[in-house]
N, C-alpha and C positions, 0 to 999 in steps of 0.2 A: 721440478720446473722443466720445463719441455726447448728444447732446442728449438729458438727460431730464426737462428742465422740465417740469413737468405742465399737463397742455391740456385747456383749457374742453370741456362737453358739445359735441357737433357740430352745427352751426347745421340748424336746420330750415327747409324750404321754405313761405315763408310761404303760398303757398296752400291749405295744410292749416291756416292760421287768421282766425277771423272779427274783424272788428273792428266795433263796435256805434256808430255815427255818432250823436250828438247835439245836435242845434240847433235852434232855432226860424228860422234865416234860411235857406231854402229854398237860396239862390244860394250860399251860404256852404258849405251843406250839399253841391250840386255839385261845389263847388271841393276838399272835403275826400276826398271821396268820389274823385275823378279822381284826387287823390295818393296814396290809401292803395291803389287799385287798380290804378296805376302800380307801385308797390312788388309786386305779387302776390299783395295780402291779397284773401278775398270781405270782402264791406261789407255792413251791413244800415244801415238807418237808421228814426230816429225824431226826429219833432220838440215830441214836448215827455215830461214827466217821466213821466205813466201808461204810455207809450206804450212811454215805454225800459225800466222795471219788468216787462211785460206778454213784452216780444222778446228780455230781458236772463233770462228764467224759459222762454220757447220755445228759443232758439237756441244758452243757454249759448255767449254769445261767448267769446275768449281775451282779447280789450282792450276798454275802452268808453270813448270820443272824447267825454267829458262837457262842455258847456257848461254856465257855472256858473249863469248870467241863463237863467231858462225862464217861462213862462207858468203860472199855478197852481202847480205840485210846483218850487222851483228846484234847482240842482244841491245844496247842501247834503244836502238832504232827499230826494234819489232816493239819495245816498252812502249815508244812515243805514238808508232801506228797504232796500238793496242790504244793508248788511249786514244787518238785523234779519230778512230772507228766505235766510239763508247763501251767500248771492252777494258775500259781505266778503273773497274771496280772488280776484274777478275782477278785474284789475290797471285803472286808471283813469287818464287824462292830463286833466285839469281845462282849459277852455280858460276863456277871459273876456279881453269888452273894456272893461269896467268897472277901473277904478285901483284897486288893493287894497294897503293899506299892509302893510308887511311882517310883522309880528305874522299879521295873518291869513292872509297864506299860509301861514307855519310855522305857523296852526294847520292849515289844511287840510291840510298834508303830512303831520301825524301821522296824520291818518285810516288806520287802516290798508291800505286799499286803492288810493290817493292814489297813482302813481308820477312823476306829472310835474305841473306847470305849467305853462299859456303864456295869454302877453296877444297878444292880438288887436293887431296885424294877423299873424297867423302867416308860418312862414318854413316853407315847403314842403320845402326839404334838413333840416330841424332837425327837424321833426316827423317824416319820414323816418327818420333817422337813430333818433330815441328811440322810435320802434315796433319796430324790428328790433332794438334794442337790451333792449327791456321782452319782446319775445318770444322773442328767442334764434334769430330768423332770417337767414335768408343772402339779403341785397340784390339783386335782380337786376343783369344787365351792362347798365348804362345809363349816360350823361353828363349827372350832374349840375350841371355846370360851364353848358351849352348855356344862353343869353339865351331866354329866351321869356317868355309868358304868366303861366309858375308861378313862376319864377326870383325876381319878388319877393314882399314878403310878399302874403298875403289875409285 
């Protein structure tokens, strides 16, 4: 008898997607940027909220690596301009090293555009993992298991 389980869309190559870097800690920003472009994705980047509004309306990314602590605009408020400029369907991973009691993240997760959370100090396989996972791509052949530099969090 023949398998006809039905099978998910076919994973794309994530270099056919952008992913929009957001942070005001330059070095942070480095270390994000080397993971997401290890995975295959191109990366723009921006470090504060005008900046991400101004590249997130040029570049039409597929994800955007939001920090929720910014300078002037913080991440709340670049979510709302995102939507209120019909940019509310570009998919969002919220980061922050700030303690947020639980209430507030399920509110932020309702935002519509909202698909992840993460607390700083980030996990390099995990944040991997939920990119390719929020865009429906296929991982490159690498070992993620290997001790290095990235292996812990940042």
């Amino acid at each position: 008898m023949e398998d006809t389980a039905p099978q998910g869309p076919p994973l794309c190559d994530p270099s056919q997607k952008m992913v929009l870097l957001v942070d005001d800690d330059e070095s942070l920003l480095d270390l994000i940027d080397h993971v997401v472009k290890k995975e295959g994705f191109k990366t723009d980047r921006a470090t504060d909220g005008l900046e991400a509004l101004r590249k997130t309306q040029a570049l039409d990314p597929d994800l955007i690596i939001l920090d929720f602590m910014l300078p002037g605009m913080g991440g709340y408020e670049v979510l709302r301009e995102l939507q209120a400029k019909g940019c509310g369907a570009v998919p969002v991973i919220v980061i922050t090293g700030r303690q947020m009691d639980r209430k507030s993240i399920e509110m932020l997760r309702l935002e519509p555009n909202v698909r992840e959370f993460m607390e700083k100090p980030l996990r390099p396989v995990i944040m991997a993992t939920t990119i390719h996972n929020i865009l429906q791509t296929r991982p490159p052949s690498i070992d993620r298991t290997a001790k290095g530099p990235m292996s812990s969090g940042f």
